[in-house]
C-alpha positions in Angstrom: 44.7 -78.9 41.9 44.5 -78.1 38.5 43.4 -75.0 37.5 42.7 -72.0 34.3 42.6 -69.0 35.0 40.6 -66.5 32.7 41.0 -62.6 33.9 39.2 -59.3 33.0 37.7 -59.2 29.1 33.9 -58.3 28.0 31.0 -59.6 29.6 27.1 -60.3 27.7 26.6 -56.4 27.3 30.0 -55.8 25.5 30.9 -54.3 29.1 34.3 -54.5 30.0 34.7 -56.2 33.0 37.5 -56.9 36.2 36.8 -60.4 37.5 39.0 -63.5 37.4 37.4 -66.9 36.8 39.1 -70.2 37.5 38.6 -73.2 36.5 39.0 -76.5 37.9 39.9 -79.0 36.0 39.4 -82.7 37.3 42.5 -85.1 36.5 40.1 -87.5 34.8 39.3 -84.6 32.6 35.8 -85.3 32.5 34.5 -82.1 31.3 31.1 -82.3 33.3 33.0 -82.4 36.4 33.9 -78.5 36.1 33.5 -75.9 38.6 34.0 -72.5 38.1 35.3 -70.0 40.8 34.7 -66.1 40.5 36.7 -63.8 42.2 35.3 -60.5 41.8 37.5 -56.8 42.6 36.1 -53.1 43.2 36.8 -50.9 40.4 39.1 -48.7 42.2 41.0 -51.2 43.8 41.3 -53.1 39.9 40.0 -51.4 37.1 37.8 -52.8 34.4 39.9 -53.9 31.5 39.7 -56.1 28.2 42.6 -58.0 26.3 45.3 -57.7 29.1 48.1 -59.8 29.8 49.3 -62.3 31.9 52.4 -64.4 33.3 52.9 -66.6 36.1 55.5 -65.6 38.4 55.7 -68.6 40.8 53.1 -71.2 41.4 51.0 -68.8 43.7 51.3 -65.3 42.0 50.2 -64.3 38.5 51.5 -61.0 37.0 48.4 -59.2 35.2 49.1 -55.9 33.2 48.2 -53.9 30.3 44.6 -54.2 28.1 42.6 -51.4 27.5 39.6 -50.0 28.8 36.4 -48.1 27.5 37.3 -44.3 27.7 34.8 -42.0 28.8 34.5 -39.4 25.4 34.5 -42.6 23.5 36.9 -45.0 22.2 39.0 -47.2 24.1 42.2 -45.8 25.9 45.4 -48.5 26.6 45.7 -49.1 30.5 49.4 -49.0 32.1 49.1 -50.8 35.4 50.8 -53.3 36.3 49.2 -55.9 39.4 50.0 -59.3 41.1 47.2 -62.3 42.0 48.0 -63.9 44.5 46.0 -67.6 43.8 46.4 -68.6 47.6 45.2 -65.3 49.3 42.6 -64.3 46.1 44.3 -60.9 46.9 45.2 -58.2 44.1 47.5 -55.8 44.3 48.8 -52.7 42.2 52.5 -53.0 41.7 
C-alpha cells in the first residue's frame, strides 16, 4: 500500500508526544478515502520526543533518531537515541 508516516512531535496541549501515525493513501488519491493508523509506544520503551528525524532503511524498517524533549527544570534538552520501526512487525527498538 501506500503509506505516510508521521512520528513523535507535539500533541493539542503543546505536550510532546511518542506515537507514530500512518497514513494510507488510496491510489485514486481521493482524499476522503483516508485512514489513519496509530501506533502508540510506552515511554520507557520510546521516549517522548519533538522534531526528530527520520530515514528509511529498506522498505520495512525506518531509522528514527534525534529531536528533543521537554526537560524536567525547564527548557528543552536534545535526545541522543537512536531506534528502528519496523512497518511490518509495528515493533520499535533502541539501536
Amino acid at each position: 500500500g501506500n503509506f505516510v508516516y508521521v512520528f513523535c512531535g507535539v500533541n493539542q496541549n503543546d505536550d510532546d508526544i511518542n506515537c507514530i501515525e500512518r497514513l494510507q493513501i488510496s491510489s485514486s488519491h481521493d482524499l476522503t478515502e483516508r485512514i489513519w493508523k496509530l501506533f502508540e509506544f510506552s515511554q520507557k520503551k520510546f521516549p517522548v520526543r519533538a522534531g526528530c528525524r527520520c530515514v528509511a532503511l529498506s522498505d520495512k524498517e525506518i531509522l528514527i533518531f534525534g529531536g528533543i524533549a521537554e526537560a524536567v527544570v525547564g527548557g528543552y534538552s536534545k535526545l541522543k537515541g537512536i531506534f528502528t520501526f519496523n512497518v511490518e512487525s509495528k515493533r520499535i527498538i533502541k539501536v
